[in-house]
C-alpha positions as CSV (number, residue, x, y, z in Angstrom):
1,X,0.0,0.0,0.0
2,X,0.9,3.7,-0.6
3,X,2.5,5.6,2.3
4,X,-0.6,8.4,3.1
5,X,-0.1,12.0,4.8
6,X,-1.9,14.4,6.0
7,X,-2.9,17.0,3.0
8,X,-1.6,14.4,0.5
9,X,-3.0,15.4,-3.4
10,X,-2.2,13.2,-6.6
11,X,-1.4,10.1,-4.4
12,X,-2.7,6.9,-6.1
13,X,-4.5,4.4,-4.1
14,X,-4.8,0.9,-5.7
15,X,-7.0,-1.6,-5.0
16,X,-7.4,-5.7,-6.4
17,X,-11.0,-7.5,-6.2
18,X,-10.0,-11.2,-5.3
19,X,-12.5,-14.1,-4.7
20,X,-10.7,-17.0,-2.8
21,X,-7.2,-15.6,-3.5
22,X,-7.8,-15.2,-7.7
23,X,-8.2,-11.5,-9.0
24,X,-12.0,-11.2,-10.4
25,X,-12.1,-9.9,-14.0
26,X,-14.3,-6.3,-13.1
27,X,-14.1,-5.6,-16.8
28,X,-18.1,-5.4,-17.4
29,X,-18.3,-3.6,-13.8
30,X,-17.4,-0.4,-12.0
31,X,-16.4,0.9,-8.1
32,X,-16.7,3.2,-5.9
33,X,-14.1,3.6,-2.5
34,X,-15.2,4.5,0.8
35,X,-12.8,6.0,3.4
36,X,-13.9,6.3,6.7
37,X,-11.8,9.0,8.1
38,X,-10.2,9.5,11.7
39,X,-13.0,11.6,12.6
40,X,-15.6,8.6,11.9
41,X,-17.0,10.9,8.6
42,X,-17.1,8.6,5.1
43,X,-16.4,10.1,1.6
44,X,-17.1,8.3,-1.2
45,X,-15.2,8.6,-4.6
46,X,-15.6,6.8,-7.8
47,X,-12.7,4.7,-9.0
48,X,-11.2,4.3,-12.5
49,X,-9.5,0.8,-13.5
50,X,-5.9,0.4,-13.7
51,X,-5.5,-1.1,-16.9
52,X,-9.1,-2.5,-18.3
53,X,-10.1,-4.2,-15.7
54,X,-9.5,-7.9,-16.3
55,X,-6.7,-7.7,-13.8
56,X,-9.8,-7.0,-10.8
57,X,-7.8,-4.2,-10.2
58,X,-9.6,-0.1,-9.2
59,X,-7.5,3.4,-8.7
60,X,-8.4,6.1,-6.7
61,X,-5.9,9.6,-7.1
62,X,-6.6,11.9,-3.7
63,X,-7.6,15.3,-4.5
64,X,-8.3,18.5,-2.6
65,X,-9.3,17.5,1.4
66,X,-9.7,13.5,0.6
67,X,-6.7,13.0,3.3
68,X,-7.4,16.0,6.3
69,X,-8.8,14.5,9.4
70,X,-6.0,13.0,11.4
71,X,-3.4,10.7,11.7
72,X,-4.0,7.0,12.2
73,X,-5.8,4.1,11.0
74,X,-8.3,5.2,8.4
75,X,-10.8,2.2,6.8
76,X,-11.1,1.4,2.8
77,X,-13.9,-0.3,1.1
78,X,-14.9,-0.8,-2.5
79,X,-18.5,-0.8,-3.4
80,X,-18.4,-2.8,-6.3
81,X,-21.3,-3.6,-8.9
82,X,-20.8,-6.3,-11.7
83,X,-24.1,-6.4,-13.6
84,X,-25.9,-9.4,-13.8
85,X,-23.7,-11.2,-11.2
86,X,-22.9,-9.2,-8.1
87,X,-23.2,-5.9,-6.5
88,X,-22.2,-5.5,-2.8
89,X,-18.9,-4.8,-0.9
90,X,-15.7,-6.0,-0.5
91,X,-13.5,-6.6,2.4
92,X,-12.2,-3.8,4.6
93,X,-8.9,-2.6,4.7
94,X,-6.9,-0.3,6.6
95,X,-4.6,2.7,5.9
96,X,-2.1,4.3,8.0
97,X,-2.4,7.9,7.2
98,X,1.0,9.8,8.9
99,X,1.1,13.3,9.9
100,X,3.9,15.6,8.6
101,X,6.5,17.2,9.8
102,X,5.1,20.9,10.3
103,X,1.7,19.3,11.7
């Protein structure tokens, strides 16, 4: 995973859909990424694939105050909708988000 900071613009977050430890082709299906910050508020962003989406795997790039609410553990979760075969959410994960230097 990407090392996150406070105030952080332009940093890439990447993300793989497995299914029993195999990447699922998201190809025919799209994502959106939920963070649930330090301050227990969620933002939701829409994700792009990586390459086209055979590969299972979703970006995210930060942008203006994505990344503001304090250091710690923050929670990531892809809402993910494959029509015709499945539409829910994946597993959580978490991301240490670091504070900086002048903070």
């Amino acid at each position: 995973m990407t090392d996150l900071h406070l105030g952080d613009i332009g940093t890439i977050l990447r993300f793989t859909v497995k299914d029993g430890g195999v990447a699922v082709d998201c190809s025919s299906g799209s994502a959106g990424l939920k963070l649930l910050k330090r301050d227990k508020t969620v933002i939701q962003r829409d994700m792009e694939f990586y390459t086209d989406g055979t590969d299972g795997i979703f970006q995210y790039t930060t942008s203006g105050s994505d990344i503001d609410s304090g250091k710690g553990k923050w929670i990531a979760q892809l809402h993910l909708y494959l029509p015709g075969t499945w539409h829910g959410h994946t597993s959580k994960v978490e991301i240490e988000v670091d504070d900086n230097v002048d903070t």
